[in-house]
C-alpha positions as CSV (number, residue, x, y, z in Angstrom):
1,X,-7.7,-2.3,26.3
2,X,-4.8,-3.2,28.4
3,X,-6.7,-6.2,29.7
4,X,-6.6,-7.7,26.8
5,X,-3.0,-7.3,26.2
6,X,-2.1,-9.0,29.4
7,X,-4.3,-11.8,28.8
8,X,-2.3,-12.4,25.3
9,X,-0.3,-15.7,25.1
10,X,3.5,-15.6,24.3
11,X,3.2,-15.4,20.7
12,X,1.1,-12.8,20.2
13,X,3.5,-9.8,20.2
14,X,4.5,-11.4,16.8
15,X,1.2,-11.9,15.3
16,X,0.1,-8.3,16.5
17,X,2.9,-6.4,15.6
18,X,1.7,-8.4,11.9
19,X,-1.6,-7.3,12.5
20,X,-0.5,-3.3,13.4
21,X,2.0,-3.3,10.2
22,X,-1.9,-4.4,8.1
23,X,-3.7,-1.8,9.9
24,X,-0.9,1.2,9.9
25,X,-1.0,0.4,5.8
26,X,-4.8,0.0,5.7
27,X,-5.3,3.4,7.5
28,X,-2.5,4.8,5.2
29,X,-4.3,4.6,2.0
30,X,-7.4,5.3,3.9
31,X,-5.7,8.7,5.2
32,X,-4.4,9.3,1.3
33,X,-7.9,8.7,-0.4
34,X,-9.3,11.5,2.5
35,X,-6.7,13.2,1.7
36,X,-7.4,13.6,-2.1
37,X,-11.4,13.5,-1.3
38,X,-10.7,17.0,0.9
39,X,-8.2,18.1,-1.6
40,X,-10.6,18.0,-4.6
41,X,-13.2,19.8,-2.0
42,X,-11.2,22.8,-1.1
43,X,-9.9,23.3,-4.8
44,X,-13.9,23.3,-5.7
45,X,-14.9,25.6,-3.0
46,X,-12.3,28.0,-4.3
């Protein structure tokens, strides 16, 4: 892991810091759709 971040050229703080901002969203709605899915579980197990 921190191999590769060495071995990243100058401009590639930019583009990852792009790509984190995608990911942190993606795993957002991820996290709130697990979040409802477990929700709607425990209300059902009740």
């Amino acid at each position: 892991m921190q191999e590769s971040k060495k071995a990243l050229p100058v401009g590639a703080p930019y583009i990852h810091s792009r790509i984190n901002v995608r990911l942190v969203k993606q795993l957002k709605q991820t996290g709130d759709v697990l979040d409802f899915h477990i929700n709607s579980i425990n209300h059902r197990s009740e």
